[in-house]
MARKOL-66963 format. One record per residue (C-alpha): residue number from 1; z, x, y; residue in three letters. Coordinates in Angstrom, 1 decimal, padded with zeros to 4 digits. Layout:
> resi / z / x / y / resn
> NUM / Z / X / Y / ala
...
END
This chain:
> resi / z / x / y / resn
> 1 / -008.2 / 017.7 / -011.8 / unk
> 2 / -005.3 / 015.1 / -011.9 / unk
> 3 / -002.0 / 016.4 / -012.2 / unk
> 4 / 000.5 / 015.1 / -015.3 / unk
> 5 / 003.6 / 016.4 / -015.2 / unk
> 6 / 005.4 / 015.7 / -018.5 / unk
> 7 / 009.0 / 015.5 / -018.2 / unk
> 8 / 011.0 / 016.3 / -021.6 / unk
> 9 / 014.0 / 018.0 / -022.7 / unk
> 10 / 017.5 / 016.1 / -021.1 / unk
> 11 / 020.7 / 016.2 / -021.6 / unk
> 12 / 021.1 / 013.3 / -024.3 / unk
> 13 / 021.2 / 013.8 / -027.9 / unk
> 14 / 017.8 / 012.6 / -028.6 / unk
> 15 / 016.9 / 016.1 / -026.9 / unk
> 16 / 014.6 / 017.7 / -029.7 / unk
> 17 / 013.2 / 014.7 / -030.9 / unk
> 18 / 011.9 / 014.7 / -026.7 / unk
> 19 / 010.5 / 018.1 / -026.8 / unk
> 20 / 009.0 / 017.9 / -030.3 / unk
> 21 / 006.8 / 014.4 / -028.3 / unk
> 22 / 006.6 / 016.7 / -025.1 / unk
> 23 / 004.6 / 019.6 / -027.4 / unk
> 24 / 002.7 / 016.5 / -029.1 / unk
> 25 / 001.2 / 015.3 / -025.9 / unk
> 26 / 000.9 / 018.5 / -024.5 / unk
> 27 / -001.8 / 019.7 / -026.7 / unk
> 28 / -003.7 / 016.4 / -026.6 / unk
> 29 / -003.9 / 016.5 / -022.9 / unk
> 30 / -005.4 / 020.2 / -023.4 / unk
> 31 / -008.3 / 018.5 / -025.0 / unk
> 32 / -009.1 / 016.4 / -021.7 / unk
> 33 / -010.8 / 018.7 / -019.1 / unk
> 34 / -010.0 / 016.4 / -016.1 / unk
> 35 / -005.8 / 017.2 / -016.6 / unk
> 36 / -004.0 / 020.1 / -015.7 / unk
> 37 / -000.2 / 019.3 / -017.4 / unk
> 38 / 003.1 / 021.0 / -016.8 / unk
> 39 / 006.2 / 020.4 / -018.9 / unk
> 40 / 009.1 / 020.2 / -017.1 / unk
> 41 / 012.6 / 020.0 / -018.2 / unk
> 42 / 015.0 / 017.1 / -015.6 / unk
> 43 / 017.5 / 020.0 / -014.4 / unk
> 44 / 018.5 / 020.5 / -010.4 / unk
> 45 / 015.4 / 021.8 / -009.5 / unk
> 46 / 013.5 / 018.6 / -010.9 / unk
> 47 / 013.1 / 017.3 / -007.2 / unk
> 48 / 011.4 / 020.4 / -006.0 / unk
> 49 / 009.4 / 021.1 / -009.0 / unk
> 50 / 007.9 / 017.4 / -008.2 / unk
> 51 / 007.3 / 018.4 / -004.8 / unk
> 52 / 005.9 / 021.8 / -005.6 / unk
> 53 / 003.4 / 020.2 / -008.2 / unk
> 54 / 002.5 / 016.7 / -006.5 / unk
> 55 / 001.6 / 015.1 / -010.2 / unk
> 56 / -000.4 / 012.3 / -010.2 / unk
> 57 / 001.6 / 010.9 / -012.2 / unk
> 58 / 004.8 / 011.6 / -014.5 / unk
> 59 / 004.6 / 011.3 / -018.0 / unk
> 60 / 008.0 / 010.0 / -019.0 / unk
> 61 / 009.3 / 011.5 / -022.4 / unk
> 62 / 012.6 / 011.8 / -022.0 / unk
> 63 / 014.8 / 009.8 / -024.5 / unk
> 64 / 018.2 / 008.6 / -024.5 / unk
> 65 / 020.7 / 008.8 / -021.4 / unk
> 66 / 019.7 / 010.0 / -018.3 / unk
> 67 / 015.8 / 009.7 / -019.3 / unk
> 68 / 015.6 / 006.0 / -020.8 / unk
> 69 / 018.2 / 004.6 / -019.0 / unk
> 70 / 017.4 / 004.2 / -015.5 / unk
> 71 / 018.5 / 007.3 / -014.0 / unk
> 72 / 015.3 / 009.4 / -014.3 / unk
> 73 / 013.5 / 006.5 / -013.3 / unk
> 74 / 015.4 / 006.2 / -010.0 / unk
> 75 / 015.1 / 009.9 / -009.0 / unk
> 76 / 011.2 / 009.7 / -009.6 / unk
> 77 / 011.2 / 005.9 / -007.3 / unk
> 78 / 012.7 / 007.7 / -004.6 / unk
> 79 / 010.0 / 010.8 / -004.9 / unk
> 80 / 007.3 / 007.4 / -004.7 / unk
> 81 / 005.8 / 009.0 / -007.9 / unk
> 82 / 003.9 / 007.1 / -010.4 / unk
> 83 / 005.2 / 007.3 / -014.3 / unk
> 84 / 005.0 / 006.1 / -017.7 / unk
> 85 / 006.9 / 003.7 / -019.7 / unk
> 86 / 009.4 / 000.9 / -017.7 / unk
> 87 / 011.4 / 001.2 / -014.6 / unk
> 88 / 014.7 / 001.3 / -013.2 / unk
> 89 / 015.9 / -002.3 / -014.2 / unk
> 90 / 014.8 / -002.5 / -017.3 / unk
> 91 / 015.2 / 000.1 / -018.6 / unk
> 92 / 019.1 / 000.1 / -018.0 / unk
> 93 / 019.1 / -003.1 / -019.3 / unk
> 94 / 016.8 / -002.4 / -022.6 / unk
> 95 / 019.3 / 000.5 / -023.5 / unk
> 96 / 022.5 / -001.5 / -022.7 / unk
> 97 / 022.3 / -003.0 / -026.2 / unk
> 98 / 025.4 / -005.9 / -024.9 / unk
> 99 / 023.5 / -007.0 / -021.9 / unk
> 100 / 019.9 / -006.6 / -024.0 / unk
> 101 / 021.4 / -008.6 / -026.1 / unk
> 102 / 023.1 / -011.4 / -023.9 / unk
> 103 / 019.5 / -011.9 / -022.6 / unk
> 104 / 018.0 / -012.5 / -026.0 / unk
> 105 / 020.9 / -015.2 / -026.6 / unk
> 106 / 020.0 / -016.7 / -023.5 / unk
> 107 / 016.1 / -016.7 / -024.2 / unk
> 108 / 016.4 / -018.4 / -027.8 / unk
> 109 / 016.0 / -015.0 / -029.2 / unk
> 110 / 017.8 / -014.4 / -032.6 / unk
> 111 / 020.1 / -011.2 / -032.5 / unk
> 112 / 023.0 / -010.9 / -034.9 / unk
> 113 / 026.4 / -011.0 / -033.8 / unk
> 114 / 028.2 / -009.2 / -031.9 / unk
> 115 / 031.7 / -007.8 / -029.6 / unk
> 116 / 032.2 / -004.9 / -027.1 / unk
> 117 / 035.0 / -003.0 / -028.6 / unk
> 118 / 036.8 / -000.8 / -026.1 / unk
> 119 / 038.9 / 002.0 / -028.1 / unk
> 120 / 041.5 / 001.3 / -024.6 / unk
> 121 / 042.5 / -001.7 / -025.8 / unk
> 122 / 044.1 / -000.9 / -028.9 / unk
> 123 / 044.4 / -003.0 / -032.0 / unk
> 124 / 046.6 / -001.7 / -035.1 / unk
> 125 / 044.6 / -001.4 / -037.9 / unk
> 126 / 045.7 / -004.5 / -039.6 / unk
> 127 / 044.8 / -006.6 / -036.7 / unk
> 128 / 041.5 / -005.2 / -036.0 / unk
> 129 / 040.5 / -005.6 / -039.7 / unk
> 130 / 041.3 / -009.1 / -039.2 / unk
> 131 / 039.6 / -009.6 / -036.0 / unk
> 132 / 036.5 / -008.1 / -037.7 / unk
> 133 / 036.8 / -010.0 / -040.7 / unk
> 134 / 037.0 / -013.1 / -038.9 / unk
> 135 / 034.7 / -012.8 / -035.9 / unk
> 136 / 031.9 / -011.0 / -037.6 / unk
> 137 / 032.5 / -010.5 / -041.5 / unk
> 138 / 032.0 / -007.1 / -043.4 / unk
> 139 / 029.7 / -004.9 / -043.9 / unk
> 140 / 028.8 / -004.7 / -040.1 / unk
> 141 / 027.5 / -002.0 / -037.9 / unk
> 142 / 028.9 / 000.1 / -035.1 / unk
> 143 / 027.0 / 001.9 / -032.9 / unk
> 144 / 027.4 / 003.2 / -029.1 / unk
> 145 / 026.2 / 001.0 / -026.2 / unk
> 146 / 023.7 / 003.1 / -024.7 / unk
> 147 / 022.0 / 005.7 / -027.7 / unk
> 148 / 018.8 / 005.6 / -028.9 / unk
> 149 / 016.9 / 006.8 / -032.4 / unk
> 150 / 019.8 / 005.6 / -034.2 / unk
> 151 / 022.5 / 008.3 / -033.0 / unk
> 152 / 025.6 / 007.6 / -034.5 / unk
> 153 / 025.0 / 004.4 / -035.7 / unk
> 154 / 027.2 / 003.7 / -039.3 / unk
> 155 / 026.8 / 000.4 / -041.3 / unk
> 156 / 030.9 / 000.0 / -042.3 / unk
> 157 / 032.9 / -001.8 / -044.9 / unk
> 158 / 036.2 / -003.2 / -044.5 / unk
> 159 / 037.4 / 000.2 / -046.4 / unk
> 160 / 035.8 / 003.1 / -044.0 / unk
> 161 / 035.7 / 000.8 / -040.7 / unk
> 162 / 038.4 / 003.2 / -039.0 / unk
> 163 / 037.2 / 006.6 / -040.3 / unk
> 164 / 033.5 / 005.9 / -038.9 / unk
> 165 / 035.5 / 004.2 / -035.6 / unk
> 166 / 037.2 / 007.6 / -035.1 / unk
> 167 / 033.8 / 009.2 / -034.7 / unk
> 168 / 033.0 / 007.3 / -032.3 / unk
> 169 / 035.9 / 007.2 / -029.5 / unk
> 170 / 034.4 / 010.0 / -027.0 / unk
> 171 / 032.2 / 006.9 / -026.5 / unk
> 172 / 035.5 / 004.6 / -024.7 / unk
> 173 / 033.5 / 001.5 / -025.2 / unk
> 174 / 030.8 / 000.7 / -028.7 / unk
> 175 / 029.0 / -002.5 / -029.8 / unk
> 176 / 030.4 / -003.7 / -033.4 / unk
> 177 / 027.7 / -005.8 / -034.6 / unk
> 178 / 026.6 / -008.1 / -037.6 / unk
> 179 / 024.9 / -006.2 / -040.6 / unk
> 180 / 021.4 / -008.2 / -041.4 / unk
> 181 / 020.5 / -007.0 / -044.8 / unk
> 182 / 016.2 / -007.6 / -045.3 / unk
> 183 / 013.7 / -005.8 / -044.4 / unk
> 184 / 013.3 / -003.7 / -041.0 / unk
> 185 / 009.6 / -004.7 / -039.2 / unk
> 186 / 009.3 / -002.8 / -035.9 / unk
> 187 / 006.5 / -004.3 / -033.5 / unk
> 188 / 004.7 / -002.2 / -030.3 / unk
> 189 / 003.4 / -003.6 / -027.0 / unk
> 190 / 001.3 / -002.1 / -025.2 / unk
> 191 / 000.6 / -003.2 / -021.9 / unk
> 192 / 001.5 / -007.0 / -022.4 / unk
> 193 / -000.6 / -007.1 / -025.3 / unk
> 194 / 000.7 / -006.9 / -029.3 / unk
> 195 / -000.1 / -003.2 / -030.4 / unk
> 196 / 000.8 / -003.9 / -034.3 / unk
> 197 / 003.9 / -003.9 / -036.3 / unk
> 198 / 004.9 / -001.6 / -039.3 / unk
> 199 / 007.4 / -002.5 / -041.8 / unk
> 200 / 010.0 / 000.4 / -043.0 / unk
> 201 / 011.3 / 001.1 / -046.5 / unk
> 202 / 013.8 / 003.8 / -045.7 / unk
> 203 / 015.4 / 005.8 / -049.3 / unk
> 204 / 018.6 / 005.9 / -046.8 / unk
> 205 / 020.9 / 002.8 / -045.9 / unk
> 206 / 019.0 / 002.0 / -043.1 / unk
> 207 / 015.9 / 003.6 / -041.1 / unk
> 208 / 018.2 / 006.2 / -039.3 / unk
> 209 / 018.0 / 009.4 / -037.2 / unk
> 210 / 017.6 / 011.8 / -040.5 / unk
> 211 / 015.0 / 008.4 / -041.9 / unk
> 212 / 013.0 / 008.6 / -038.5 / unk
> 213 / 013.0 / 012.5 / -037.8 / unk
> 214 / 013.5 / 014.2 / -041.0 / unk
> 215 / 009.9 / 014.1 / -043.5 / unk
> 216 / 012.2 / 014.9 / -047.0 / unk
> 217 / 013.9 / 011.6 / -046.0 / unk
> 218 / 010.9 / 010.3 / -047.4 / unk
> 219 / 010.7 / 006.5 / -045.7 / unk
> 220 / 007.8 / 004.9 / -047.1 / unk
> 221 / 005.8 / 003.1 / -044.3 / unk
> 222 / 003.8 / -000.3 / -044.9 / unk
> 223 / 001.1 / -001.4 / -043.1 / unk
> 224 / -000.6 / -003.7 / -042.5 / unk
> 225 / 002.9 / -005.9 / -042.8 / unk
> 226 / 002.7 / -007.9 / -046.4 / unk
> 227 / 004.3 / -011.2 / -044.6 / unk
> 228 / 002.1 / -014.8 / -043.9 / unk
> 229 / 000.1 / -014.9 / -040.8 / unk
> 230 / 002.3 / -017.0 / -039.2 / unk
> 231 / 005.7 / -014.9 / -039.8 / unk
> 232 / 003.3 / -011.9 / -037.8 / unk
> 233 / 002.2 / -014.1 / -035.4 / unk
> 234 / 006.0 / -015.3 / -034.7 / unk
> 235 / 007.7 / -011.8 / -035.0 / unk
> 236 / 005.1 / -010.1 / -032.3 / unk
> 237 / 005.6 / -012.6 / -030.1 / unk
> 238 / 009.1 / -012.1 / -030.2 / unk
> 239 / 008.6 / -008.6 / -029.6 / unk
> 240 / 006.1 / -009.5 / -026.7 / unk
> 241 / 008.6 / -012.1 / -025.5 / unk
> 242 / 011.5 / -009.5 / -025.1 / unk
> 243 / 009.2 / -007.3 / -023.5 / unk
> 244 / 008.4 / -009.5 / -020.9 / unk
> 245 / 011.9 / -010.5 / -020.3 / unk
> 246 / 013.3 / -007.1 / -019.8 / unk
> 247 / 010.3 / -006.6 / -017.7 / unk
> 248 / 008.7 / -003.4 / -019.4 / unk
> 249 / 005.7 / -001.4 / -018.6 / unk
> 250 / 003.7 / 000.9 / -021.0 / unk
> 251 / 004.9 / 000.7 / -024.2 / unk
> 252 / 007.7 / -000.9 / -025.8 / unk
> 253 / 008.7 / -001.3 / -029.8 / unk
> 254 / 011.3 / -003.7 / -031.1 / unk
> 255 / 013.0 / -003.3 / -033.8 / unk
> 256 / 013.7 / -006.6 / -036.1 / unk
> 257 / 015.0 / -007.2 / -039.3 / unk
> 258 / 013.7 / -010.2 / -041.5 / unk
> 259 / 016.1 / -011.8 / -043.6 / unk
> 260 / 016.0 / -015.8 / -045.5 / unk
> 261 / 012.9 / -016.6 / -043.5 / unk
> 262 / 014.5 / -015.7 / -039.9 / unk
> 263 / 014.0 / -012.6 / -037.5 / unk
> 264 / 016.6 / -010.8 / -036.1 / unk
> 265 / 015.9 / -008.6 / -033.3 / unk
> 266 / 018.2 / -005.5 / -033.2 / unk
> 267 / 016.9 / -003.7 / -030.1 / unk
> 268 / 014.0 / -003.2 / -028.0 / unk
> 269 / 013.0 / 000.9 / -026.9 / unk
> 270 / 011.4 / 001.2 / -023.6 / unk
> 271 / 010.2 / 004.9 / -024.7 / unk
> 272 / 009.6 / 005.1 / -028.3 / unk
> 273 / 008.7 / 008.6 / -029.9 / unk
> 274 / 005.3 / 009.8 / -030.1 / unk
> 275 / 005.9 / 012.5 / -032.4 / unk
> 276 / 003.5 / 012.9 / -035.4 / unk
> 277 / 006.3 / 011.0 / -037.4 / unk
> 278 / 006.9 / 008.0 / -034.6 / unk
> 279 / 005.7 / 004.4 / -035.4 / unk
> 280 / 003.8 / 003.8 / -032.3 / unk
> 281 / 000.6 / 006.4 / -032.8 / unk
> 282 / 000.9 / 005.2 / -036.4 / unk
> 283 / 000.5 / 001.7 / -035.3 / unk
> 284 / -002.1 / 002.2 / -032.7 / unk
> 285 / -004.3 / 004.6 / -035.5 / unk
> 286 / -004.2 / 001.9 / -038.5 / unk
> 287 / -005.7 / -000.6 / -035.2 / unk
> 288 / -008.2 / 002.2 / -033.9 / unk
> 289 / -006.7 / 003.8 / -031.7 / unk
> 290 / -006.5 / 007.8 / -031.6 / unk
> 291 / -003.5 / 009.5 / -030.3 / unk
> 292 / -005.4 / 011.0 / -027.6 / unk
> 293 / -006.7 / 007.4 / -026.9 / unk
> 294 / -003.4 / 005.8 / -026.9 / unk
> 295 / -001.7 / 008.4 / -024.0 / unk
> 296 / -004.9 / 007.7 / -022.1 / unk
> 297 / -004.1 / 003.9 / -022.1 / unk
> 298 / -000.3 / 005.0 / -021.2 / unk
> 299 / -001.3 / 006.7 / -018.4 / unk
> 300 / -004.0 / 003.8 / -017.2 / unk
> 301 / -001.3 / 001.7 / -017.5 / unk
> 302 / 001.2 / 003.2 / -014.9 / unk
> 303 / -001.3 / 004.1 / -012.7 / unk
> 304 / -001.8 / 000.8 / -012.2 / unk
> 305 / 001.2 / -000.8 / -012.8 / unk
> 306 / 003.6 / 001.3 / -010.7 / unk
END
């Protein structure tokens, strides 16, 4: 029997949403006879447990600091453990959304615009409305550097900029970042290969934490996408483009938004959710795929890739 050990759980906000994929996968690895699976939660016994077990391989659901980031990724590279999803570099540079970004300005990549705002360097109000005004133009979006599944991330007008700001200060340092209005079309890839994409129609501003976790938010999900063959065929291969340029393993799924013709890409996530609500088993089931099918091909995928 090969040995999974799933790793879920953490210390990042996104905590929940990583058990409730942990319990997910869990019971579809049941089904397989040829796995025996452990859940195991990254505290200071995480080395040992490793040890103790001797996984074939770890299945990565951890979201957010500490597990997307690069961190986890380290520990289990120094254990010379195989696991799911990307590794060390990019995924510290996926969930850095300023140097993410940077590269996608580099690459030809559309993103919208952007500043680092550190709340050390302080600005009076006045000044900073200004700044703001001038350099990127109201609404606009703040959100902190390194968070995934839109945790504290507020769309602001020139009227509630400093009371969402203040929410965000425990932070030091946040991306302030062009609003794109449009419509939001997320894309997965799947081992260097376009998995789908699924277009989101969220009753909320924007397809946030309570939009993606929350079933009486009541986001309508499209698919396939109703755009010409050639708008699908650009916007994957922007999504497969920024996969490869981060250098991601497994699974990825970037999030765009397409407005006047153009796509913007917001973000790429190195670990997306897999809970019965997430995007990516929806994507891979409308192509065929079963979820049982699709953390088969996860696991393939870092045995041989890592």
């Amino acid at each position: 029997m090969k040995k999974i050990l799933i790793l879920a759980g953490g210390y990042s906000n996104e905590r929940e949403i990583s058990l409730k994929t942990a319990k997910s996968v869990y019971s579809e690895l049941l089904k397989l006879d040829k796995f025996k699976v452990k859940i195991q939660e990254p505290n200071g016994e995480l080395v040992n447990k490793i040890r103790q077990f001797n996984p074939k391989i770890v299945l990565n659901l951890l979201h957010g600091r500490y597990g997307e980031d690069g961190y986890i990724q380290a520990i289990l590279e120094s254990e010379k453990v195989k696991y799911t999803h990307s590794g060390v570099l990019s995924s510290s540079l996926a969930i850095d959304k300023e140097l993410s970004k940077k590269i996608y300005e580099k690459n030809k990549i559309l993103t919208p615009k952007y500043i680092k705002y550190s709340f050390r360097n302080f600005l009076g109000k006045k000044v900073l409305r200004e700044k703001l005004k001038k350099k990127i133009g109201f609404p606009l979006v703040i959100k902190p550097l390194n968070e995934g599944s839109s945790v504290n991330v507020f769309i602001c007008n020139s009227r509630n900029i400093f009371k969402n700001l203040n929410k965000l200060q425990d932070y030091g340092e946040i991306l302030i970042e062009q609003y794109i209005p449009g419509r939001e079309i997320q894309v997965a890839i799947l081992s260097e290969k376009v998995l789908g994409a699924i277009e989101l129609k969220p009753k909320r501003k924007f397809y946030d934490y309570e939009a993606k976790y929350n079933p009486s938010a009541q986001t309508e999900h499209i698919i396939p996408v109703n755009i010409e063959k050639s708008e699908y065929k650009r916007v994957t291969q922007l999504a497969l483009k920024a996969h490869k340029l981060l250098k991601c393993k497994g699974i990825s799924r970037s999030d765009f938004r397409f407005y006047k013709k153009q796509f913007y890409l917001l973000e790429t996530n190195t670990q997306p959710g897999m809970t019965s609500l997430s995007l990516v088993p929806e994507i891979a089931k409308f192509n065929n795929i079963s979820f049982k099918s699709l953390i088969k091909k996860i696991l393939i995928d870092a045995s041989i890739n890592k």
